[in-house]
C-alpha positions, 0 to 999 in steps of 0.5 A, a space after each residue: 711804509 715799512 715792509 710787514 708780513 704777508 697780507 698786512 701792511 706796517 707804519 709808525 703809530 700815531 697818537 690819532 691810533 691811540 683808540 684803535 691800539 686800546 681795541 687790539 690790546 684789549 682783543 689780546 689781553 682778554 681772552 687771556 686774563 678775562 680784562 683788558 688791564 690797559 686804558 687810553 690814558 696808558 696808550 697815550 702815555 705811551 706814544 707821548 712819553 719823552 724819547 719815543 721816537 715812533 719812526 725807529 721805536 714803535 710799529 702798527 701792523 694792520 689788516 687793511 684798516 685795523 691794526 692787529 700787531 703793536 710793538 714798543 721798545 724803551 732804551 734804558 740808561 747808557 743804551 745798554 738795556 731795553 723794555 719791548 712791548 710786542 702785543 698781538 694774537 697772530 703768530 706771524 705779525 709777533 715775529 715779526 714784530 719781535 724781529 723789528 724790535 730786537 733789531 733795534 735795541 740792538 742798534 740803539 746798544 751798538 751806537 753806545 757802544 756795547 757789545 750785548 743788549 739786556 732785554 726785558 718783555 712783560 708776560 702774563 703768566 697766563 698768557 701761554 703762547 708769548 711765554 713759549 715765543 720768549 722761551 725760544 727767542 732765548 728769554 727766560 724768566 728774571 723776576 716776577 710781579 705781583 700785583 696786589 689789591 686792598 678792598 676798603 669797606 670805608 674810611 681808613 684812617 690816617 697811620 698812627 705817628 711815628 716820634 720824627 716822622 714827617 710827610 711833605 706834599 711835593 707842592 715845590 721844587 725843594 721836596 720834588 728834589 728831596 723825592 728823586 734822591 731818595 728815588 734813586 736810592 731807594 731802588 738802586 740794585 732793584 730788577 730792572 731799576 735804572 736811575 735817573 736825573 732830575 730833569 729826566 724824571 721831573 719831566 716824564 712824571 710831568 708827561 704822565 696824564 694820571 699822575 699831579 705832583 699833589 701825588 708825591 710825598 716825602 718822608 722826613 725822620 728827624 728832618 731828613 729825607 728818608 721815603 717817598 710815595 707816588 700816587 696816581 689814577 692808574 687804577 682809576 678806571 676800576 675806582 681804586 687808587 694805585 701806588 705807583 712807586 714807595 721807597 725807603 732809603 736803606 738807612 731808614 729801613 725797618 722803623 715803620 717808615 714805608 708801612 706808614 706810608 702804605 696806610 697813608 695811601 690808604 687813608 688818602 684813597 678812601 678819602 678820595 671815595 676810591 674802594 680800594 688800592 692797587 699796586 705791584 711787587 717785585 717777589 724778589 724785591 731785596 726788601 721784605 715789601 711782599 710781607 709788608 703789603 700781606 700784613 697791610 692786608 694787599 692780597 695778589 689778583 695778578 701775576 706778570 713776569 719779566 722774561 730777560 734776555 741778552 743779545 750781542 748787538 
């Protein structure tokens, strides 16, 4: 058992505390945004995704039975960048949980070798008192997310062809290899974007419960690969499909390729019944994607920023 702020005691979660998390991050998130924008599905991902060490990179606090504090950290690359995750409504369990997980991207950064951690923390903008506990632990804003919605009022139909355009289902190892280069370099230089093999990110799409390979396209021009989209049941809860990921190589760009991708999402979503799209933009996104969703008529409902911070291990 871990030590834990006074009055509470703190352990590992587990994957049976999946329920219970949901219930402390929906108590959280509520009162905040007006829903609780996480499933079960995301908490089971979450626990189960490859690399979590829960002993050393996950806590539970709780008051007696019920867990009121819940904290991740997600090591990126060479160890020299972290994601925390810290949810909870009491002032003195998120200290304590910031504590906790600062330490260890620090340590984990430390044991490869760096001299300082890049931190990165999620925070709605509406959500006052994470904002102001970042501030003071020396974080400030390094870029936004908005998250965008489409509403479908019927079917839509396919994008209009492209002279040389081709898309390919990832329904073989061939197109899923094609897919990930072009992953990688489509985003590579993005906020936050650290690039990974093949193996590391054939294996975390494979872990994910909302995401089937039938979700991955390819875009070839002129039989090249050029675009890839993902898409998957993250918003599935609310009967909208989601854009997990849309990339063009930059070579390829400003040709119609990632509009034409955006209507195909569209047009596979309502076929699928879904009555709308969702997906997330970086607003300062090197490429014009903002105004590419705006025109495709996506409009933001959300806003999430990402608060950075450096630390010396």
């Amino acid at each position: 058992m871990l030590t834990a702020p006074t009055g509470h005691t703190a352990r590992p979660p587990a994957l049976d505390d999946a329920e219970a998390i949901l219930r402390l991050v929906h108590a959280c998130t509520t009162p905040v945004i007006g829903f609780g924008d996480y499933t079960l599905d995301d908490v089971r991902d979450e626990l189960g995704r490859p690399g979590l060490d829960p002993a050393r990179d996950a806590w539970l606090v709780l008051d007696g039975d019920e867990p009121v504090g819940y904290a991740t950290v997600e090591g990126r690359g060479d160890g020299a960048r972290a994601d925390v995750d810290v949810v909870s409504a009491r002032p003195a369990v998120v200290d304590w949980l910031f504590e906790r997980a600062l330490a260890r991207a620090r340590e984990v950064a430390r044991a490869a070798g760096h001299a300082e951690v890049v931190v990165d923390q999620g925070v709605y903008r509406q959500d006052e008192a994470l904002r102001g506990k970042v501030a003071a632990l020396g974080f400030a804003v390094g870029t936004t997310f908005h998250r965008m919605r489409v509403d479908h009022a019927g079917a839509v139909p396919p994008p209009a062809p492209i002279a040389g355009l081709v898309l390919r289902r990832a329904d073989d190892d061939g197109v899923r290899r094609a897919a990930h280069e072009v992953w990688n370099g489509s985003f590579a230089g993005q906020f936050g974007f650290t690039p990974k093999t093949y193996r590391e990110w054939h294996e975390a799409q494979d872990r994910k419960s909302i995401f089937d390979w039938s979700g991955l396209w390819l875009a070839e021009l002129a039989g090249a690969p050029v675009g890839f989209l993902e898409r998957t049941d993250q918003f599935a809860d609310e009967d909208r499909g989601y854009v997990g990921h849309l990339g063009v190589l930059p070579a390829a760009r400003g040709r119609g390729v990632a509009g034409h991708l955006l209507r195909h999402a569209f047009h596979l979503d309502t076929a699928e019944g879904r009555v709308g799209t969702v997906l997330h933009v970086d607003s300062n996104n090197p490429t014009p994607a903002l105004g590419l969703y705006e025109s495709a008529g996506m409009r933001p409902v959300l806003v999430i920023d990402v608060w950075r911070g450096t630390f010396p291990t």
